[in-house]
N, C-alpha and C positions, 0 to 999 in steps of 0.2 A: 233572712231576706236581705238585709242590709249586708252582710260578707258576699252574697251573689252579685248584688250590684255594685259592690267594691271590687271584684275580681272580674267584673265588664270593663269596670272603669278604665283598672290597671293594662289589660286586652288591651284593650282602646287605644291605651297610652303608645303602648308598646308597638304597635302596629302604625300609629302615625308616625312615631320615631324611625322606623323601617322604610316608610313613605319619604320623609325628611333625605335619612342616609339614601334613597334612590336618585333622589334628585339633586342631594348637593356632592354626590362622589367625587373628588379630583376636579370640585369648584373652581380652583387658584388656575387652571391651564383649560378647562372647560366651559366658559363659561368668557364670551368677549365681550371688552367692554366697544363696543361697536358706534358708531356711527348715529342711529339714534339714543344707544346710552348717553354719548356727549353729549347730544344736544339736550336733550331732559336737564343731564347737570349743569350744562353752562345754562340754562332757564332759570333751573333753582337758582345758583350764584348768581347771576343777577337780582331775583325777586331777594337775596339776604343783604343782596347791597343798596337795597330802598329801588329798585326798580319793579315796582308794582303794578300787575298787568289784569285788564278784567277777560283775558283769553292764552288760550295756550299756540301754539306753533298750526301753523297750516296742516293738513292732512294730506295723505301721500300722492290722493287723487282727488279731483272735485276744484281744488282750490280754498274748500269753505275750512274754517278755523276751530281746531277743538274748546273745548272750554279749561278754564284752570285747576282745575281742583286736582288734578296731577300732582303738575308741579308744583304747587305749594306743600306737597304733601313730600315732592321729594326733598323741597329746599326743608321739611322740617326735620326729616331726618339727617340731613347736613349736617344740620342747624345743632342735633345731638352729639352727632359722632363724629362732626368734622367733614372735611370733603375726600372721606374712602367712600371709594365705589362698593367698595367689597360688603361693607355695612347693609347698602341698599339691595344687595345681592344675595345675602344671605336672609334679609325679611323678605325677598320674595319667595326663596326658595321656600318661607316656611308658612309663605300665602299658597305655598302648593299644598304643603300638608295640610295645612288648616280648610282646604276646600275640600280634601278625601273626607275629611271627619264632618266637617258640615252637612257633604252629602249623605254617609250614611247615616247621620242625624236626621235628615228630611226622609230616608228612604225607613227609620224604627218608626219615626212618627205618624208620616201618614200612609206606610205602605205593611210593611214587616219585619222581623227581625234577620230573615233569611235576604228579603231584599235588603237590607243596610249591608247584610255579609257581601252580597257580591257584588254590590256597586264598589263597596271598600278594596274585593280584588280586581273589579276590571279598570278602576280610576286609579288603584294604586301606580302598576307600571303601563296604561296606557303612553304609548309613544308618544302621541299629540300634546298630550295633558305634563310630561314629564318635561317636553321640550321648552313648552309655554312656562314653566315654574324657573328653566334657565334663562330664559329671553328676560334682560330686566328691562325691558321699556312696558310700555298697555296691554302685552300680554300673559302675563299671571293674573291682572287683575280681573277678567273677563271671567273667565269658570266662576271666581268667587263671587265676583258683583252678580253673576248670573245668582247661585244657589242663594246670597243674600235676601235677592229677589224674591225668589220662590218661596224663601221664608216668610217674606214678610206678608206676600201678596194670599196664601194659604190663610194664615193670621186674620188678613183683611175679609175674607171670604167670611170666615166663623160670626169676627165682628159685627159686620154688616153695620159698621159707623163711615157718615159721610167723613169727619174731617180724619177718620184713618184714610181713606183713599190717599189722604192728600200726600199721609208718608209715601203708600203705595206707588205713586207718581213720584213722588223725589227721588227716592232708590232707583229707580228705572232711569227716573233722570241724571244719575251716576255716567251710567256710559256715554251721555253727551260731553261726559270731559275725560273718556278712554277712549271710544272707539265706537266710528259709528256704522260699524256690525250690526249691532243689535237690532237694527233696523229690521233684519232677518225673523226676528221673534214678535217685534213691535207690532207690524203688520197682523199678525192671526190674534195678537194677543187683546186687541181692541173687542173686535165680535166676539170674543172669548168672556171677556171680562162682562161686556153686557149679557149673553148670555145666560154667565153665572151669579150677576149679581141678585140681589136679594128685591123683590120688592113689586111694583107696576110697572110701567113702561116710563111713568116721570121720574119714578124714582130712578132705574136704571140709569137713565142719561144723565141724572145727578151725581153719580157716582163717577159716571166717566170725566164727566167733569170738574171735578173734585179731583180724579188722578191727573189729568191735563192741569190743573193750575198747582199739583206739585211738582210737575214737568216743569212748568213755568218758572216756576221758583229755581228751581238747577239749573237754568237756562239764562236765567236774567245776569249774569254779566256777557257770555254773550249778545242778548240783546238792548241793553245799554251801551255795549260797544256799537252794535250795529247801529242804533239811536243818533252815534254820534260819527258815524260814517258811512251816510247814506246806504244802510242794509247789506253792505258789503257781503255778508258772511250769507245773511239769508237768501241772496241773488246766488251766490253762488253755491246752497247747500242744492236752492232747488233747480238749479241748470245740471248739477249731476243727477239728481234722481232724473230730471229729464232727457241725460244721456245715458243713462245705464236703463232707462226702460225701452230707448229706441235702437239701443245700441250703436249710435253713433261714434263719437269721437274719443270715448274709452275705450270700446275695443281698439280702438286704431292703434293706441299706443303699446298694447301688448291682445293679441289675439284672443279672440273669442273661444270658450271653451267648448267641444262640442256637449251633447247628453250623455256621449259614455265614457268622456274624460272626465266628467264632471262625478256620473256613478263611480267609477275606479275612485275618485278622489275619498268620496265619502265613506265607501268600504275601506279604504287603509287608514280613515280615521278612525271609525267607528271599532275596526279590530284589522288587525293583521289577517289572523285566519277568518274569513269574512264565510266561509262554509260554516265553522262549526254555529259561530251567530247566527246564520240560518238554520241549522237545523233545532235548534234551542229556541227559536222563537216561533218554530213550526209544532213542535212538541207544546209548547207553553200556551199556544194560540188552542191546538187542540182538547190540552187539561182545558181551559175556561171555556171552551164550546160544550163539551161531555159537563160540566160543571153547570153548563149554562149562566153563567157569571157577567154575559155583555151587557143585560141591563141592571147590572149593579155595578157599575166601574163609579170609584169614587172621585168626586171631584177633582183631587191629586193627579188621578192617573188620567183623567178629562184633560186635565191642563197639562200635562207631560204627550197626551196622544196627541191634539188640538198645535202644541207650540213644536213638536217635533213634525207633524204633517205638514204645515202651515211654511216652515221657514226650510225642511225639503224642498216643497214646492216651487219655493220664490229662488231658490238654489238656481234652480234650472231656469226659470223666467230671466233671471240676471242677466243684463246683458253687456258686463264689464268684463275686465280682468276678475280673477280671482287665486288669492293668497289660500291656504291651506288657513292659514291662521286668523282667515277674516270668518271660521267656523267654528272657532272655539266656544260660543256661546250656546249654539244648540247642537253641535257636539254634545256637552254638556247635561244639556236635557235631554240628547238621547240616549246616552250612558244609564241616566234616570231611568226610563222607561224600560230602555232592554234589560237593567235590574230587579224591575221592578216585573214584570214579564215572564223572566224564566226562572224567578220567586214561586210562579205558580204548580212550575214541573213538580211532578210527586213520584216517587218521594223526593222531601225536599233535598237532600243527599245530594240529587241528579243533577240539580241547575247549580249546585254550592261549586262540586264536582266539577263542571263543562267550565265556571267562570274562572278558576285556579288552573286548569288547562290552557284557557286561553291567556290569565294574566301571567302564567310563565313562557308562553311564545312571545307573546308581546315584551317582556323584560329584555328575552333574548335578543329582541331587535333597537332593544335602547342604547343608544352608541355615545359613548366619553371619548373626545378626542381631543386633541393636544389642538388647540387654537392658536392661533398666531395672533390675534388681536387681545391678547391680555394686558393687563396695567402694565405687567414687569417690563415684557417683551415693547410693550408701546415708549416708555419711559426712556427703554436705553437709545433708541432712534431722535427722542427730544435730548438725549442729553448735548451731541453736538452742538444744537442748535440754541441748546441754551447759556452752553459756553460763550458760541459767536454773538451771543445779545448782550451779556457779561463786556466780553471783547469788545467790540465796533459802538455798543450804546446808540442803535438806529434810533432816531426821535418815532418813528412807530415802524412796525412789519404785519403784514400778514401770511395766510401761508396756504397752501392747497395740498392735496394728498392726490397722486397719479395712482389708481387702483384700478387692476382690470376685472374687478368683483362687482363693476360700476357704483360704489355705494360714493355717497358724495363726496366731492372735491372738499367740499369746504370743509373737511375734516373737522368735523364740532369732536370726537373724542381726542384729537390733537389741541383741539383748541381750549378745553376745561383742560387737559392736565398740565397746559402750558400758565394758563392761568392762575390754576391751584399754586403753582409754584410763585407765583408773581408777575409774571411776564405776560402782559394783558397784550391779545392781536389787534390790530385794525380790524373793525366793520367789516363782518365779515358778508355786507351788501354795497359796498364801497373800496373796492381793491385798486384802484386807481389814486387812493389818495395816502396810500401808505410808500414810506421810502423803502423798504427792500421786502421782497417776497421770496420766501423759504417754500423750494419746493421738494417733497417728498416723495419722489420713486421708488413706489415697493415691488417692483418688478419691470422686468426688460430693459429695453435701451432707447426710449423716447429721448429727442431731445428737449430739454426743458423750453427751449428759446423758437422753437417752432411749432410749440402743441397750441393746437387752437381751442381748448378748452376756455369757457367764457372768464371761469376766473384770473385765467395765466395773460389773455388777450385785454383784459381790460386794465392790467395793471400796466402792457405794455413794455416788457424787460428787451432790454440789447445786451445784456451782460453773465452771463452764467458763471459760478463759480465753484465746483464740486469743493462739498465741505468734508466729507467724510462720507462711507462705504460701508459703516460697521452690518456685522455679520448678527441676524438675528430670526431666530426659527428657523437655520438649516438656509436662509438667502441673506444675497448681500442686498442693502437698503439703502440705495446712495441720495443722498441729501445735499440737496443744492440753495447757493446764496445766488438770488437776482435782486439786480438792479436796472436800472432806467439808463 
């Protein structure tokens, strides 16, 4: 017995290791250090140089402000291995592995062993899930803090102790300092929990509230900030839930999606070939009917039908913008459930079979490509400009990035690797009080001296200066010195 379970083990290993190589292939040119990667590390490098903050950066919409536990986590990796990106880049990538094997750990535990086989192949080279493990800012961490969850909240269920909720609630309370997606699970997850918990109708409510006050607790430096700034964050978490339920002024900024842009979306999450998942879950549905197995679904699968119903639903109620990757979380648990589902095909051969099919169509659509926004290629575009600081000794500069990908001006990944080096920018919310502003054109022929971008206009330049052209990813990258 003991050689059997060594030789799962070893499996195990071997197959996360294979999960790993999928997603860190040709890392060093795949994998950009982008725009919100800087900003994460120029957060951390400040939080290591005694600037201690009880909240992390605004979110992308809403206005309202994440919590920190992020970035404290990035500045602590810094804080190890120095300020390489590359460091933080490769623990995510292996917060991807480590989420495939989590999940087929939750799917041996409370489901089967056949369902932990094919969650492990369709989470393997799932596209979504592959992508997210490159993205080094809040999304790798999403799948995992999701299955974390599920861990623990499973756990709590058995338990049936009030001050386990409270972990129960804290975990949950995670993603108020990643990303507030969750939102999407949070919602079904409530009537779920009371449903399932243990006890009378007082006791239930005790429980919820036992999870709420370890929400609370993950929460409390946001709302000690908010304490101390008139509820800023709170006024503005709850004006976006009350524009994205009315659909006002978020759709405005990027359109409303319709219900069958919205279906299309979730089918190319869920799998590429979105047929054969249906026929595999029609086959699965039908063994449990002939089984007659619907009133014995165990809590597990309650909570995986319940949180994957629940946060489909609110999908389509949304009435915002919507990122592919603001779904990573019940993605996740639907990955879960369709595992655990066509688990039940017989023989079990058939669904091990259908999910190896489909996780080698989906690899084949997992794409490595040569990035332009890497450290190397970003590095050689700074090096001009850090001769000219060497050179002229500006008592301070700041700088903007002209990119037509619209990702921001304020170039936060220009701005940590300038830093890293020593050459600390001007405020990068006060551009008007820096003496000369580097501006970086990584495509066309704008002229610097007449873009009305907010940053270029507030600094006010009359004087443009081409510093160099150098050639980098196949274009030229010209870089300009203003002044006033």
């Amino acid at each position: 017995m003991k050689f059997k379970k060594y030789i799962k083990i070893i499996v195990l290993l071997i197959a996360l290791a294979v999960v790993f190589v999928i997603r860190a292939h040709s890392f060093s040119t795949n994998i950009q250090f982008d725009s919100d990667f800087g900003r994460d590390s120029l957060f951390a490098m400040r939080i290591l140089e005694g600037n201690l903050t009880l909240l992390g950066p605004a979110a992308s919409v809403g206005g309202f402000y994440l919590g920190p536990l992020y970035f404290y986590f990035v500045a602590v990796v810094y804080l190890i291995f120095g300020f390489q990106p590359q460091a933080l880049t490769i623990i995510f990538l292996l917060m991807g592995a480590v989420t495939v094997g989590l999940g087929a750990w939750l799917q041996q535990k409370y489901s089967s062993g056949t369902a932990a086989i094919i969650f492990l192949l369709l989470a393997a080279t799932s596209v979504p899930l592959v992508t997210a493990s490159q993205s080094v800012t809040h999304q790798p961490m999403l799948p995992l803090v999701t299955l974390i969850f599920l861990a623990i909240y499973m756990l709590g269920l058995r338990k049936n102790s009030l001050p386990f909720d409270i972990i129960i609630g804290a975990v949950f309370g995670l993603f108020l300092h990643i990303h507030f997606s969750a939102f999407l699970i949070f919602i079904p997850l409530i009537p779920l929990f009371f449903w399932q918990a243990k006890g009378d109708i007082r006791r239930k409510f005790l429980h919820i509230c036992m999870f709420g006050v370890g929400m609370f607790l993950m929460a409390s430096p946001l709302l000690l900030f908010d304490l101390r700034h008139d509820f800023i964050t709170t006024r503005s978490l709850l004006g976006y839930v009350q524009q994205a339920i009315s659909g006002s002024s978020i759709a405005e900024a990027r359109p409303h999606l319709t219900g069958g842009e919205k279906t299309q979306m979730m089918q190319a999450l869920l799998a590429p070939q979105f047929a054969l998942v249906s026929i595999g879950l029609v086959a699965s549905l039908a063994m449990i009917a002939w089984k007659k197995q619907f009133r014995k679904i165990t809590p597990y699968v309650q909570t995986l039908l319940v949180l994957s119903l629940g946060s489909g639903a609110l999908v389509y109620l949304y009435q915002g913008y919507l990122f592919s990757y603001y779904l990573l979380v019940p993605l996740t648990i639907w990955l879960l459930l369709l595992a655990s589902l066509l688990a039940e095909i017989r023989p079990r051969f058939l669904g091990i079979l259908l999910a190896l099919i489909i996780s080698v169509q989906s690899f084949s659509q997992v794409t490595y490509g040569n990035k332009f926004r890497t450290v190397a290629n970003l590095s050689q575009i700074l090096a001009p400009i850090e001769q000219d600081i060497k050179k002229t000794k500006p008592k301070s500069f700041a700088l903007f990035k002209d990119s037509s990908d619209q990702m921001t001006g304020l170039g936060y990944e220009y701005r940590f690797l300038l830093a890293r080096d020593g050459y600390v920018p001007h405020s990068e919310y006060a551009y008007e009080g820096a003496g000369v502003l580097y501006y970086i054109r990584e495509e066309g022929f704008a002229d610097p001296l007449i873009s009305t971008h907010w940053e270029t206009t507030q600094f006010g330049a009359t004087h443009a200066e081409l510093l160099a052209e150098p050639e980098v990813h196949g274009h030229k990258r010209a870089i300009f010195r203003l002044t006033k």
